[in-house]
Backbone as CSV, one residue per row, in Angstrom:
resi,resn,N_x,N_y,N_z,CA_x,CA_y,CA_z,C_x,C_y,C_z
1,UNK,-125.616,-4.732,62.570,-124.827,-5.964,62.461,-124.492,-6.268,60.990
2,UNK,-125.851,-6.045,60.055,-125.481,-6.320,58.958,-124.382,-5.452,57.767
3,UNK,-124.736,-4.616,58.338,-124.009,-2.983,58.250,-122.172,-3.446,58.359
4,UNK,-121.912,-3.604,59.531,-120.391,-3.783,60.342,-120.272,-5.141,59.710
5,UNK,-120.892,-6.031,59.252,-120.366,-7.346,58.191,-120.104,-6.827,56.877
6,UNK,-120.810,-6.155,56.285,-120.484,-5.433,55.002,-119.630,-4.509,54.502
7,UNK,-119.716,-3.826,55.903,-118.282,-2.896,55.892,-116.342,-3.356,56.287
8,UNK,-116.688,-4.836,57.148,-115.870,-5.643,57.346,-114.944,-6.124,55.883
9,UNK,-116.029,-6.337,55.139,-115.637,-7.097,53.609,-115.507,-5.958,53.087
10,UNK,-115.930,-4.840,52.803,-115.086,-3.913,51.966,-113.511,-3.128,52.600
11,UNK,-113.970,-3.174,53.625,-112.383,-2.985,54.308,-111.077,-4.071,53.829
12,UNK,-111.582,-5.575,54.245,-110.799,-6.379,53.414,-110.149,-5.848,52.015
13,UNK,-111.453,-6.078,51.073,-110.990,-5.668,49.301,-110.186,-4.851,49.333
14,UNK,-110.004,-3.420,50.327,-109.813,-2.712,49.783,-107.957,-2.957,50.386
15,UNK,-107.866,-3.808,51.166,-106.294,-3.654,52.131,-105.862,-4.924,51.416
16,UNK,-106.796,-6.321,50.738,-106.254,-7.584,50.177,-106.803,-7.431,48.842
17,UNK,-106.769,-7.128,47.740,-107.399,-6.694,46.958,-107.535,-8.119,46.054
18,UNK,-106.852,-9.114,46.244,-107.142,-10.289,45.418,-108.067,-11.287,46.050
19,UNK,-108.712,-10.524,47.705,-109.920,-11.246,48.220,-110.939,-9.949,48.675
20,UNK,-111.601,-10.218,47.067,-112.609,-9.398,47.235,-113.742,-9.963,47.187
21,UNK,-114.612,-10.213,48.296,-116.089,-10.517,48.462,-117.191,-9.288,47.871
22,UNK,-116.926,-9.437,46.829,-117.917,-7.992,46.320,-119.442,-8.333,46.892
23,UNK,-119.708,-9.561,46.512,-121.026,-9.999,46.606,-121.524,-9.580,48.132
24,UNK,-120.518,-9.736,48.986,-121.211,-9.374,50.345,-121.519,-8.394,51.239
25,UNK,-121.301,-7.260,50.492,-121.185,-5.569,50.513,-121.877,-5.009,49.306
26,UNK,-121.988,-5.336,48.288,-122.492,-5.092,46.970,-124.046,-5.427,46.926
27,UNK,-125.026,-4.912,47.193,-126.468,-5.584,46.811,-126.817,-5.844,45.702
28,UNK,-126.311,-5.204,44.028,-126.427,-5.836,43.041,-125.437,-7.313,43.245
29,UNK,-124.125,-7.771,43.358,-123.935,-8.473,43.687,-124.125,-9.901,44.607
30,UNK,-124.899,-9.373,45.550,-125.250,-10.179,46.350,-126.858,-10.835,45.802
31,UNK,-127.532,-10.303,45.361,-128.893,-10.734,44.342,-128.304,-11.444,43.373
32,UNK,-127.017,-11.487,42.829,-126.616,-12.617,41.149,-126.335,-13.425,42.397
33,UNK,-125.653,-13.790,43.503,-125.144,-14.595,44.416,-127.037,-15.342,44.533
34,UNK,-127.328,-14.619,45.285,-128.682,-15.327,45.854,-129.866,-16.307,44.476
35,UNK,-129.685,-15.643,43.793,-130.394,-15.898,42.507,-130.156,-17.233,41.819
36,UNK,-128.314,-17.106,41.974,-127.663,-18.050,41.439,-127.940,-19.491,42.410
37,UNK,-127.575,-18.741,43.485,-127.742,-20.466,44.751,-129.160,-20.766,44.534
38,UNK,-129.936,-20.072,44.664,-131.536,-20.451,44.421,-132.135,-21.402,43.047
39,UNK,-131.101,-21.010,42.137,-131.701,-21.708,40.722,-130.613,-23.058,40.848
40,UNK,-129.723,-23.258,41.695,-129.200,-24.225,41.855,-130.015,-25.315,42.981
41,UNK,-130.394,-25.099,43.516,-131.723,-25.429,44.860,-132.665,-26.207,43.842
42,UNK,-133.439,-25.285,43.010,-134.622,-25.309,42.178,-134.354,-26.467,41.382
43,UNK,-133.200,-26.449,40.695,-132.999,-27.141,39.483,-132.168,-28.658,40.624
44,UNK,-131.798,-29.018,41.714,-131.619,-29.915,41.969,-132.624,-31.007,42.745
45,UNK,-133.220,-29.931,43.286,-134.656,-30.798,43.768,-135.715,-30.812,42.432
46,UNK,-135.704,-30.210,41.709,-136.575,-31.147,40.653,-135.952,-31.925,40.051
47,UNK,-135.071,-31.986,39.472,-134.102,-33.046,38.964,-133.994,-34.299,39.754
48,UNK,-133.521,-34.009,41.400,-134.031,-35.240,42.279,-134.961,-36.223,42.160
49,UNK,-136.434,-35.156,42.304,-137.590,-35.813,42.522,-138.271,-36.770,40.547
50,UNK,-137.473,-35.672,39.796,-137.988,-36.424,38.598,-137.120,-38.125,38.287
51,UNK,-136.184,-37.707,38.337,-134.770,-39.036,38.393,-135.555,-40.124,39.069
52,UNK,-135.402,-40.152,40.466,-136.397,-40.940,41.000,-137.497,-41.402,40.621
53,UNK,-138.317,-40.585,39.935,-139.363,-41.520,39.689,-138.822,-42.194,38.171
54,UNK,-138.368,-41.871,37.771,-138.181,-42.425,36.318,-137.067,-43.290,36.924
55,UNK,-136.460,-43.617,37.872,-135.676,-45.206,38.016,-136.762,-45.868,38.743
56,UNK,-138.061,-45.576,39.162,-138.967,-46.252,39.697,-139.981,-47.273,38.785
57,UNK,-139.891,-46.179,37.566,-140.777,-46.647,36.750,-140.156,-47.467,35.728
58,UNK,-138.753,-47.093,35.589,-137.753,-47.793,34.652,-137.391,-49.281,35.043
59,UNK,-137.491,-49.419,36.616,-136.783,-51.049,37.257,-138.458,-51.417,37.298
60,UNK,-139.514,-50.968,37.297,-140.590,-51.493,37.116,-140.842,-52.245,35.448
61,UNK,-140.692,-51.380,34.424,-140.793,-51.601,33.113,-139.968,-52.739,32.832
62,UNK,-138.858,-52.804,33.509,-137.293,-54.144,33.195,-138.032,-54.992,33.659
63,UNK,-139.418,-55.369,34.112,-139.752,-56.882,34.103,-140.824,-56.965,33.355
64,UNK,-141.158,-56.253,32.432,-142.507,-55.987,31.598,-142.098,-57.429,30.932
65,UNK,-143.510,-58.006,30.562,-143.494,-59.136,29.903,-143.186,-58.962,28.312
66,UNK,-143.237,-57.923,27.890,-143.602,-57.414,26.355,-141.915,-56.737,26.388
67,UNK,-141.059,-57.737,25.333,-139.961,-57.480,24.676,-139.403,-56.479,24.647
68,UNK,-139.992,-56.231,23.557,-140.404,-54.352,23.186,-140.320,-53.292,24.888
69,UNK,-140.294,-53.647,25.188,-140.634,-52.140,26.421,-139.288,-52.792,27.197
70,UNK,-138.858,-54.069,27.469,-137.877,-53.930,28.325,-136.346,-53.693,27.074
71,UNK,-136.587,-53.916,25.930,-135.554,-53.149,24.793,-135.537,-51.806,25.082
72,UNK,-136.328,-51.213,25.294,-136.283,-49.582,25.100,-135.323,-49.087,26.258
73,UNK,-135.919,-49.469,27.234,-135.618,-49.369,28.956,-134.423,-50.015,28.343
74,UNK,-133.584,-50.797,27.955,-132.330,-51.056,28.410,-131.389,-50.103,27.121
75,UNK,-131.883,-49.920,26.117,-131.431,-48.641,25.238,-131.361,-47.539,26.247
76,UNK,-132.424,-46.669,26.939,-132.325,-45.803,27.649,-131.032,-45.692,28.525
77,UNK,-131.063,-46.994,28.933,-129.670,-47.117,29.909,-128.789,-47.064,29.266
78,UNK,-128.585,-47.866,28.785,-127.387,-47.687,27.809,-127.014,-46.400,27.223
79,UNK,-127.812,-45.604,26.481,-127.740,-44.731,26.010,-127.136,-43.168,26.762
80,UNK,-127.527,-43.094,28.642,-127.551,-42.195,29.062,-126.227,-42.734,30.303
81,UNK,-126.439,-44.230,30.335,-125.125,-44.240,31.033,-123.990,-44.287,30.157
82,UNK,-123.801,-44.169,29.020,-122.478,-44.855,28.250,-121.919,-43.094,27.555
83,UNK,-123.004,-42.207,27.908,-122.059,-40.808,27.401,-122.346,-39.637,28.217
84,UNK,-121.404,-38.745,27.955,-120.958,-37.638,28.721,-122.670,-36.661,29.023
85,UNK,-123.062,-36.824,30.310,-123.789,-35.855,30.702,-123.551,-34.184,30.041
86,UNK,-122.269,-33.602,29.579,-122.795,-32.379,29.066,-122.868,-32.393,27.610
87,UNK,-122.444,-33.897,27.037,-122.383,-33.844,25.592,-124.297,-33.977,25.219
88,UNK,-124.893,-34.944,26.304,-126.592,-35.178,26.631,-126.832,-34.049,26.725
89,UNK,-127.037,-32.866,27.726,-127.347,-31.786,27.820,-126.998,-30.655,26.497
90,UNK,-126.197,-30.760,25.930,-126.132,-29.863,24.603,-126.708,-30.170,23.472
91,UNK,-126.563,-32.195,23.332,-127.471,-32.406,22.445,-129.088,-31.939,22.789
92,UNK,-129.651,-32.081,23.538,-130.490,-31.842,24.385,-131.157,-30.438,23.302
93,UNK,-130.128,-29.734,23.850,-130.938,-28.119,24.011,-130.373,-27.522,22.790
94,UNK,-129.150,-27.749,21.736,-128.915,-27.384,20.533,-129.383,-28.373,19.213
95,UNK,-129.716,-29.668,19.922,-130.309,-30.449,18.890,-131.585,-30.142,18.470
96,UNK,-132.315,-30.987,19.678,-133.594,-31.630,19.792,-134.438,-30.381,20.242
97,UNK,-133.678,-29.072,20.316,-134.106,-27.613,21.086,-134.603,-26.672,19.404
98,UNK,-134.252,-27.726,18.669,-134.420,-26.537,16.721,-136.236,-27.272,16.454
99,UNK,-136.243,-28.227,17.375,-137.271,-28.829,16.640,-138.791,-28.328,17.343
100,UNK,-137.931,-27.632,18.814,-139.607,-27.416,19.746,-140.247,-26.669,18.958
101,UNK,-141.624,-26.697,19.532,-142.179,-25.378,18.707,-142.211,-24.184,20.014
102,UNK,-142.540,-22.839,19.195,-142.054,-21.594,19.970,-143.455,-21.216,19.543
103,UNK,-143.078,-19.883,20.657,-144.552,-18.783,20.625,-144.074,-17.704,20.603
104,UNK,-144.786,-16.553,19.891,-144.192,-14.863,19.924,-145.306,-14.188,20.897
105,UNK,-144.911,-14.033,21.926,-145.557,-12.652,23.164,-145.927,-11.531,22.371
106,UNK,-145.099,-11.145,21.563,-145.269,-9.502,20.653,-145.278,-9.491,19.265
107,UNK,-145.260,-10.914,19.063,-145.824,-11.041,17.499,-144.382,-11.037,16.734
108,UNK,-143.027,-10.660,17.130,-141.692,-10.509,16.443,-141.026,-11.509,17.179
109,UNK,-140.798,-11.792,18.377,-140.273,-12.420,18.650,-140.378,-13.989,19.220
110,UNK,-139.291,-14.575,18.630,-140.075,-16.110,19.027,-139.319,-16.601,20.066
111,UNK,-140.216,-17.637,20.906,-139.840,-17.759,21.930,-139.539,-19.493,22.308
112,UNK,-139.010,-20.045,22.108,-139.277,-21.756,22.600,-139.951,-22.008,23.940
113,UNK,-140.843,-23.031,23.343,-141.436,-23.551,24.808,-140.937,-24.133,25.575
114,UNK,-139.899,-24.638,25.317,-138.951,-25.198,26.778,-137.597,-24.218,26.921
115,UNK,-137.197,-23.964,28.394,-136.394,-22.957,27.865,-135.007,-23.509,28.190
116,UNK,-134.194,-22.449,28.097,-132.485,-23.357,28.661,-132.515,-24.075,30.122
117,UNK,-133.397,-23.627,31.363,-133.588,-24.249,31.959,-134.499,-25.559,31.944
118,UNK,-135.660,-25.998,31.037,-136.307,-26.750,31.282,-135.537,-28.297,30.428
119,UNK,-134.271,-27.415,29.745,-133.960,-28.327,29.192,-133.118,-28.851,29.843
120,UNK,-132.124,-28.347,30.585,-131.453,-28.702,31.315,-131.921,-29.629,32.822
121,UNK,-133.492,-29.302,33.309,-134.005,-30.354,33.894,-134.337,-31.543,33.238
122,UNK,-134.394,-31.982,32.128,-135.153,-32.950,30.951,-133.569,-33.834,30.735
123,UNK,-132.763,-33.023,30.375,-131.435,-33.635,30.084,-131.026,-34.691,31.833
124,UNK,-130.506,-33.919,32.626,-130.234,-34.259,34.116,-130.902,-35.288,34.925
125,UNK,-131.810,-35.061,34.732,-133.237,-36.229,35.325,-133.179,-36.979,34.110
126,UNK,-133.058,-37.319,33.088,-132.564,-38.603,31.950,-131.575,-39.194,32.299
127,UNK,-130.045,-38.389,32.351,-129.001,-38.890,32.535,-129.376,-39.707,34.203
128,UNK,-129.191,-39.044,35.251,-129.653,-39.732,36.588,-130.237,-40.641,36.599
129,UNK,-131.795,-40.556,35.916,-132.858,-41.469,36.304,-132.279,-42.682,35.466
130,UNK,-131.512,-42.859,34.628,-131.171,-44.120,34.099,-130.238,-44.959,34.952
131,UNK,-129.166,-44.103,36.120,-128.630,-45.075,36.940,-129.546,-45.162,38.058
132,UNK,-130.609,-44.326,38.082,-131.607,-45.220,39.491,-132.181,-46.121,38.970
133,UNK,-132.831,-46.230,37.614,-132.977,-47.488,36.748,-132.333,-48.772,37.661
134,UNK,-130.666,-48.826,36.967,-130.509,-49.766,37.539,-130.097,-50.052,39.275
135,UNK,-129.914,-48.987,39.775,-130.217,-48.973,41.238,-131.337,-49.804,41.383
136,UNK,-132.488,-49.533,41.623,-133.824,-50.138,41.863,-133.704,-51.353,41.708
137,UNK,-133.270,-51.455,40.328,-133.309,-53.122,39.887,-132.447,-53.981,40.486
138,UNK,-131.457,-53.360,40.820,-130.483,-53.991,42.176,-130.895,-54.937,43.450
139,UNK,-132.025,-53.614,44.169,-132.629,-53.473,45.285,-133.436,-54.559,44.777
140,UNK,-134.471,-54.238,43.778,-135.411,-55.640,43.386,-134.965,-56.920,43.549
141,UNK,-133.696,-57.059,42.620,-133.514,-58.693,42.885,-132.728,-58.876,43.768
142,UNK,-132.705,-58.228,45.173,-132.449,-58.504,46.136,-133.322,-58.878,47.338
143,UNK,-134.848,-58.680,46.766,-135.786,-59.197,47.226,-136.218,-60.472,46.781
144,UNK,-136.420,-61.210,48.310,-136.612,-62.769,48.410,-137.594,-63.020,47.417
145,UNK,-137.638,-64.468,46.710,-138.804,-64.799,45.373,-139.167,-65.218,46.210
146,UNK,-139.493,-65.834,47.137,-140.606,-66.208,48.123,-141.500,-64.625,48.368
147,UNK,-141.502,-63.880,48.829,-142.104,-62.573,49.283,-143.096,-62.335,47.785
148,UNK,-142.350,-62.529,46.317,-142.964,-62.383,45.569,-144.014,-63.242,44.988
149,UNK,-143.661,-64.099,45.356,-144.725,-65.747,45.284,-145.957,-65.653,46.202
150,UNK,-145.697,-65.255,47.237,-146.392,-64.853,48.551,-147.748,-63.734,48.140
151,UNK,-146.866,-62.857,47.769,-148.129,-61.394,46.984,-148.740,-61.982,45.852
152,UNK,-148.026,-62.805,44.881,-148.983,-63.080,43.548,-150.188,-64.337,44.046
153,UNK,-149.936,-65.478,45.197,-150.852,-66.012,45.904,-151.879,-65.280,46.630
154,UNK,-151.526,-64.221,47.297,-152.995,-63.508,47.603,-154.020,-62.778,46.639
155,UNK,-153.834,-63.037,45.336,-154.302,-62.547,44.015,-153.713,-60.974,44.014
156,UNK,-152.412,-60.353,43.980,-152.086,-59.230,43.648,-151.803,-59.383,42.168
157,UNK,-152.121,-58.198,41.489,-151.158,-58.387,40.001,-150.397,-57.825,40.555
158,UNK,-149.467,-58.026,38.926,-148.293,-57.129,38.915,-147.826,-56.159,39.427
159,UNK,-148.626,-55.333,39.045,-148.114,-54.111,39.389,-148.140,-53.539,40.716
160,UNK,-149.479,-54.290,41.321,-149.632,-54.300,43.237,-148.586,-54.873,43.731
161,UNK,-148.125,-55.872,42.872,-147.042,-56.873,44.146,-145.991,-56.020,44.134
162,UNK,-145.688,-55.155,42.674,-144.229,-54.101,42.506,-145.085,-53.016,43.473
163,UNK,-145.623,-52.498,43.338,-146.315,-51.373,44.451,-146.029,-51.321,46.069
164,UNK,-146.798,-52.572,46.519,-146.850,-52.711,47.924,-146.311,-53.570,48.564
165,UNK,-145.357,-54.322,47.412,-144.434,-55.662,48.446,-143.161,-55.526,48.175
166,UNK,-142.785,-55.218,46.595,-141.844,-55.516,46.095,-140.715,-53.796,46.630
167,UNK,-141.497,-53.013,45.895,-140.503,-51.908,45.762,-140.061,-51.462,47.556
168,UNK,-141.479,-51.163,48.277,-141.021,-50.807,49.444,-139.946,-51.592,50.285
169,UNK,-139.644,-52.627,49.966,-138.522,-53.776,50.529,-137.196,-53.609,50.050
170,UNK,-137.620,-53.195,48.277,-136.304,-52.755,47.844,-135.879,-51.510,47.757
171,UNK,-136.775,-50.217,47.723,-136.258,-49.189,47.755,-135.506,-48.832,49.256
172,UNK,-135.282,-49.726,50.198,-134.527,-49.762,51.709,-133.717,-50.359,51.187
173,UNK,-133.290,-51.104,50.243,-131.747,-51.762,49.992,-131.104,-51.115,49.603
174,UNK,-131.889,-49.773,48.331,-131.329,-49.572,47.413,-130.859,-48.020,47.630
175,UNK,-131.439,-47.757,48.628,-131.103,-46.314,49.666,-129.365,-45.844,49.481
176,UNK,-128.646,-46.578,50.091,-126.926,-46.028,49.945,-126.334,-46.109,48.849
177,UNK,-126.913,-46.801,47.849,-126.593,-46.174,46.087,-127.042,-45.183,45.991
178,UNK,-128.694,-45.038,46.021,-129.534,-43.960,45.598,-128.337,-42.405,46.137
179,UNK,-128.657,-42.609,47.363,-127.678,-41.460,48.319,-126.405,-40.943,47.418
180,UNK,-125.609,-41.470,47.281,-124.286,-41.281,46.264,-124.925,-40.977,44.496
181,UNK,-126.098,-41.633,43.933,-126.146,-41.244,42.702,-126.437,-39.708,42.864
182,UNK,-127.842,-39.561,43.741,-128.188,-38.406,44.036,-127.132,-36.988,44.455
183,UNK,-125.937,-37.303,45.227,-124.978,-36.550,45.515,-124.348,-36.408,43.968
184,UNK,-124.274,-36.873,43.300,-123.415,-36.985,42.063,-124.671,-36.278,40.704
185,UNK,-125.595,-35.945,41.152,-126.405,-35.011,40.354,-126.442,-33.861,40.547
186,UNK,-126.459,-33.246,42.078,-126.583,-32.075,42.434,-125.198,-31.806,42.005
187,UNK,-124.097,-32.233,41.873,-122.846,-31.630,41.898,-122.590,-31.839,40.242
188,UNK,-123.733,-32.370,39.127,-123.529,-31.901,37.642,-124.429,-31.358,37.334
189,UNK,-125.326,-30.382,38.524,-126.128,-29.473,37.543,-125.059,-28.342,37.297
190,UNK,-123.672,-28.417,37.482,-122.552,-27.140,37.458,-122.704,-26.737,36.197
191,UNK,-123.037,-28.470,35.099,-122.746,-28.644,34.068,-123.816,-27.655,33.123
192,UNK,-125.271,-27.170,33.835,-126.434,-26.153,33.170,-125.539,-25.059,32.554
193,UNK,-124.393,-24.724,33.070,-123.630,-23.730,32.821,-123.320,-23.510,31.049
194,UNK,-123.220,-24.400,30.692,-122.903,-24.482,29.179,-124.099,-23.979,28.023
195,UNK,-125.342,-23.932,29.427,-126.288,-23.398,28.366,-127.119,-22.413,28.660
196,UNK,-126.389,-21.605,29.201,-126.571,-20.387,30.079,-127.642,-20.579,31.170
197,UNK,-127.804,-21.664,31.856,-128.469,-21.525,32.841,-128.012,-20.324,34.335
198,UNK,-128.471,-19.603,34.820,-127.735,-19.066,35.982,-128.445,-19.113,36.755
199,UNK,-127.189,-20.767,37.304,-127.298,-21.249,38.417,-126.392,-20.525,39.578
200,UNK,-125.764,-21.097,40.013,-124.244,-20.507,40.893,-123.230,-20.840,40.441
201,UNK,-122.797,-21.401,39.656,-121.714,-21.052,38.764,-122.016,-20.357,38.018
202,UNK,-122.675,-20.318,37.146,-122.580,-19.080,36.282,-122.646,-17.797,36.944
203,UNK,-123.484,-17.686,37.795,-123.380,-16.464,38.245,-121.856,-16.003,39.150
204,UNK,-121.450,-16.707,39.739,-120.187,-16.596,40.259,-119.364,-16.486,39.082
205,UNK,-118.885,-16.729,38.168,-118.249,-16.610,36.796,-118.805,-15.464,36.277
206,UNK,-119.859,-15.361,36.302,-119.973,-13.529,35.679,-119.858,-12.492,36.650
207,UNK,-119.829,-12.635,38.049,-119.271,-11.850,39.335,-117.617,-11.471,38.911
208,UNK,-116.857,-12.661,39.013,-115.399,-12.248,38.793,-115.109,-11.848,37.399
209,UNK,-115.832,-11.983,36.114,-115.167,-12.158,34.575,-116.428,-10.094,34.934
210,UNK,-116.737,-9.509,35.831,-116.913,-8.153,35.936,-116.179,-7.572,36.681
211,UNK,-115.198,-8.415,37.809,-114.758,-8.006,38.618,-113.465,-8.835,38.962
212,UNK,-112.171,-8.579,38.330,-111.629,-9.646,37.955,-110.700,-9.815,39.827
213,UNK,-110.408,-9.051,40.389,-110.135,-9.112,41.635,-111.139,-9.972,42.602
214,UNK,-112.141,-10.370,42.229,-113.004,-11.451,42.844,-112.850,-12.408,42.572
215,UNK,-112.178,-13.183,41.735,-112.042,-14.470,41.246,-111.847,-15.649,42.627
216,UNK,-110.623,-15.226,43.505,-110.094,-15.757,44.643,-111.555,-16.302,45.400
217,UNK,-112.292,-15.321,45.394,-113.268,-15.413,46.489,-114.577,-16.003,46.237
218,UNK,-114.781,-15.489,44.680,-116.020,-16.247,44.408,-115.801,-18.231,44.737
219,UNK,-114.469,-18.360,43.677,-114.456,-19.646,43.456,-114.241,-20.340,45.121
220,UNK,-113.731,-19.804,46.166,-113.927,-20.109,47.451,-115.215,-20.175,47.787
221,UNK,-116.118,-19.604,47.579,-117.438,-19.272,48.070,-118.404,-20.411,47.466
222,UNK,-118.025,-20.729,46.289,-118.486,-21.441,45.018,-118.361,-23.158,45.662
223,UNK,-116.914,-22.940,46.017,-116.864,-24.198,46.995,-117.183,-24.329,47.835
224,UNK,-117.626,-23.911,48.938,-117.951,-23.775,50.132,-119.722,-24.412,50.548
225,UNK,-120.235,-23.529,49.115,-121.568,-23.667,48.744,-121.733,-24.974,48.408
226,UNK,-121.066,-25.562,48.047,-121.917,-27.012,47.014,-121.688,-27.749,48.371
227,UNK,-120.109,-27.704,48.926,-120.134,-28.594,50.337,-121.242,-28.646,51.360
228,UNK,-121.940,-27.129,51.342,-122.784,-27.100,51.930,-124.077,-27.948,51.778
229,UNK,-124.355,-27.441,50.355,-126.018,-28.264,50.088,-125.574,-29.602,49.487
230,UNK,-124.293,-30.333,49.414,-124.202,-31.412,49.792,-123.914,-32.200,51.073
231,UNK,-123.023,-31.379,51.823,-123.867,-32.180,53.125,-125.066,-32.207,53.690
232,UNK,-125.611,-31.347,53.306,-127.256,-30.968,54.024,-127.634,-32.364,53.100
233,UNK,-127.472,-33.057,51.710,-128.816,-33.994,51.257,-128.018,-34.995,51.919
234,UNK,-126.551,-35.242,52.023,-125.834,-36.599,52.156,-126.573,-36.547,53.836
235,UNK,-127.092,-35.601,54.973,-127.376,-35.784,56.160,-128.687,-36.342,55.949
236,UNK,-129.539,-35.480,55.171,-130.917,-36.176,55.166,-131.470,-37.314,54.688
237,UNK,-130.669,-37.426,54.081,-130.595,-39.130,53.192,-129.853,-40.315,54.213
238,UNK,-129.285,-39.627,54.848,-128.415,-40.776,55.982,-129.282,-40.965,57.202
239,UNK,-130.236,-39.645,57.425,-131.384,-40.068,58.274,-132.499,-40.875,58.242
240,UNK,-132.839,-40.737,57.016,-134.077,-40.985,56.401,-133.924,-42.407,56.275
241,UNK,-132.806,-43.097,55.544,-131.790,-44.346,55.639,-131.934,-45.341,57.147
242,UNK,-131.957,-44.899,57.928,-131.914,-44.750,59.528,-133.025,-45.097,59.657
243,UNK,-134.455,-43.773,59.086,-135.649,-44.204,59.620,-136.826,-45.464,58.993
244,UNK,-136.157,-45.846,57.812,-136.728,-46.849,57.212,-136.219,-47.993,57.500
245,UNK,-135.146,-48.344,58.106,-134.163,-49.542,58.171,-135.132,-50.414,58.945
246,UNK,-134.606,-51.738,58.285,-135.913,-52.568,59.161,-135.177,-53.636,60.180
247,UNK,-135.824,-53.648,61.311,-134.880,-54.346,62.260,-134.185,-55.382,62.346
248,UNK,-133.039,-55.764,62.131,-132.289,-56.985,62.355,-131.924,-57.385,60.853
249,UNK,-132.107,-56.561,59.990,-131.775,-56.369,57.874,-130.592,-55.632,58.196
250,UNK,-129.636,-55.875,57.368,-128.490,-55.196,57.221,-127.286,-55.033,58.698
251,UNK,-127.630,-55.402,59.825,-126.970,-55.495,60.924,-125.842,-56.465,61.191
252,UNK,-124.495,-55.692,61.587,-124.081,-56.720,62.218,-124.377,-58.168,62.724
């Protein structure tokens, strides 16, 4: 089966020659394909899961009593919502990337401890986690001050009443932002590309810039792909949305 699919696509190339699926007949090809979607996977679910917590901890910090910490937190925002995600990511990894310190494996060569990928998770999860920042904080003061009056009367501090009263009430408000910021991250890790990450764009870009009769097909394929693992989070997030909803909140 797999055989008569592979031979299907080279029959194509060879009768349409400007739709050439190399990758799907080609096993070196098809490994930069797989490699590439995989480090795109990798690098969006950690980026996810880090973002998130840093708008968790960020709409937590925006009510810190101490000046100082809710200045920083609103610099942060400011700072990561007001400029270009790949201009962040280059400063990132050509700036602030001269200053890491490195290690030599063989004694000649040096190596940085964070690498083009880790920077590119550090950059992405900054830029993001500053609009779940204010996501959260949305969701927060959309929770009743009675509910919060309520938790600080049963002797909760702070940080219990944000823990176990406050956030779980608001992170259900704040769900169909979250959903759309989150869709709007996975679709700029494209942007790792600038610093040689190989994700699936890059690797699809070095498929056709070897094989210039692939161009047609990669960049089809290229699209096809992101639609994919974006509908797969926009479904699970619309479920999940579903399974937290609390009865007779948000209804008609």
């Amino acid at each position: 089966m797999v055989q008569s699919i592979q031979n299907w696509f080279q029959q194509l190339a060879e009768t349409h020659t400007k739709w050439n699926f190399i990758f799907f007949y080609d096993p070196v090809q098809w490994e930069r394909f797989v490699s590439g979607l995989w480090m795109t996977i990798k690098l969006s679910f950690i980026c996810l899961i880090l973002s998130v917590i840093i708008g968790i901890v960020g709409a937590w910090a925006q009510g810190a009593k101490n000046p100082f910490v809710r200045w920083f937190v609103q610099g942060y925002i400011q700072f990561f919502r007001n400029t270009p995600p790949l201009v962040q990511l280059l400063f990132f990894y050509f700036a602030l990337g001269q200053f890491t310190p490195t290690y030599s494996p063989d004694g000649w060569l040096e190596i940085p401890i964070i690498s083009n990928v880790g920077w590119a998770i550090i950059s992405l999860s900054f830029f993001a986690g500053a609009f779940n920042v204010e996501i959260f904080r949305a969701g927060i003061e959309a929770v009743p001050e009675s509910t919060t009056e309520a938790s600080e009367a049963l002797g909760f501090s702070r940080l219990q009443t944000y823990m176990y009263t406050v956030f779980p009430l608001a992170f259900r408000v704040s769900l169909p932002a979250l959903n759309n910021n989150l869709v709007n991250l996975v679709k700029t890790t494209t942007q790792a590309m600038a610093i040689a990450v190989p994700e699936l764009l890059y690797e699809m870009v070095s498929i056709y810039n070897d094989y210039s009769t692939a161009q047609n097909a990669s960049m089809l394929v290229l699209f096809i792909s992101y639609i994919v693992l974006v509908g797969i989070l926009v479904l699970a997030m619309s479920r999940w949305e579903k399974a937290l909803q609390i009865p007779g909140v948000g209804e008609a």
